[in-house]
C-alpha positions, 0 to 999 in steps of 0.5 A: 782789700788791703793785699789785693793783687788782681782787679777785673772789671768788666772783662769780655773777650769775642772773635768774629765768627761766620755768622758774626761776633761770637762772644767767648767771656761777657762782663768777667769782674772778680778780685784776688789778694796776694799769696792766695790761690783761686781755682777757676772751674766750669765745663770745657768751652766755658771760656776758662783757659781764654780767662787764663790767657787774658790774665797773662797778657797773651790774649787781648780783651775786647773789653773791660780792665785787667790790673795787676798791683805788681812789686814796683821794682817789677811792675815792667817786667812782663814775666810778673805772670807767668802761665803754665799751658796743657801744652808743655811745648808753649814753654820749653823748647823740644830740641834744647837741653833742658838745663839750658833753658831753665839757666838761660831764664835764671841768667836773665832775671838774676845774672850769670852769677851763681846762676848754675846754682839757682838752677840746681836749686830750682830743679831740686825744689821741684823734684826734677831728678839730675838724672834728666837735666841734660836731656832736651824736652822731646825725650822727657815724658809727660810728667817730667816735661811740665816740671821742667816747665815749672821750673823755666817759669820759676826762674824768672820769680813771677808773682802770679803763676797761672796753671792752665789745666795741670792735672788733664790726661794724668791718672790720679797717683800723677794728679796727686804728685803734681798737686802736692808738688803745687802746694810746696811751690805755694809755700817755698816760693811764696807765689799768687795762683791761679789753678784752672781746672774742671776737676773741682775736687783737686781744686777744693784741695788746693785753692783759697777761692773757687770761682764757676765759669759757665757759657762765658760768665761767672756766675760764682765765687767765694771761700772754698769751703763756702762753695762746696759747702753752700754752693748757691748757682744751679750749675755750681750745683750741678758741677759739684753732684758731678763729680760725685756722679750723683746726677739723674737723666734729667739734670744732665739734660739740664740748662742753666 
């Protein structure tokens, strides 16, 4: 693969539990070329959002390999990836202005020069209306939060940015916005994604690959159109006649 990115071989992530060691994802192994988009599905407790966070550095696996092929001059850094939580607060702080935080990131990665400008620029690309800059994150709504969450993980110009369930609690004018809103990021900013969602259909519309997490293991992943088109595991099956509601008593009974 000659612009590979991501290599995962083996990935496997557990905790101790009461009756032991409960294993959350088991034997994980896929990869990823540069400027792609790969959805990530599968129902909740799948282990996709422990993917996500494995893939970011803030969860350590307790086995297998994760490697990034990042840019030389910014394999160091480890705000290469970037991931954007259900929970907005994880990036922003509630009680700063939310001007602050994007330039004080901008300054970090570039400088304090021409930094307001950045700044600007990167609220202007993300439609993020002057209106709000000065606002801190608890007086923004919800919307407005996770785009000015994009906006502080944009400013240090990661590589991979890692969506983690962007479309959840949004009613569908919302999750059309945000999903055009992350197709232009993908065109401006020239940035490897990785979109975790249950929701397959927003996925089909944004994603160059979709893979299917199911109990911890991946058990699919192709082309986009090739998974909803000739999809081959039974739960891939099964998740795609979901979301078209088109499952008998007897399928939603079913185990896979």
């Amino acid at each position: 693969m000659k612009n590979k990115l991501l290599r995962v071989n083996n990935l496997s992530y557990s905790v101790q539990g009461k009756n032991g060691e409960l294993s959350i994802l088991d034997d994980i192994s896929f990869e990823l070329e540069k400027d792609r988009t790969l959805g990530i599905a599968g129902e909740s407790g799948s282990g996709k959002t422990t993917l996500g966070k494995l893939l970011a550095g803030t969860l350590t696996p307790t086995g297998g390999e994760i490697n990034f092929a990042l840019n030389p001059s910014k394999r160091k850094r480890p705000s290469s990836v970037q991931i954007l939580f259900q929970n907005n607060g994880e990036v922003l702080n509630p009680f700063r202005k939310v001007r602050e935080v994007v330039e004080e990131a901008v300054k970090l990665r570039t400088g304090k020069t021409g930094a307001e400008e950045k700044t600007a620029g990167l609220f202007g690309s993300l439609d993020f209306p002057v209106a709000l800059w000065e606002r801190k994150g608890y007086e923004l709504s919800g919307g407005e939060q996770q785009r000015a969450a994009l906006a502080r993980l944009l400013a240090v110009e990661p590589e991979v940015l890692i969506l983690d369930e962007p479309f959840s609690a949004q009613d569908p004018e919302s999750q059309l916005n945000f999903l055009n809103l992350f197709q232009k990021i993908k065109r401006e900013y020239n940035i490897t994604m990785i979109c975790i969602a249950h929701n397959v259909r927003l996925l089909r519309k944004l994603c160059d690959e979709i893979m299917i997490i199911y109990r911890g293991r991946l058990v699919e992943k192709g082309n986009t159109e090739e998974i909803f088109n000739s999809p081959k595991h039974p739960y891939t099956k099964f998740l795609l006649k979901s979301e078209n509601y088109d499952l008998s008593f007897d399928e939603l009974r079913k185990t896979f």
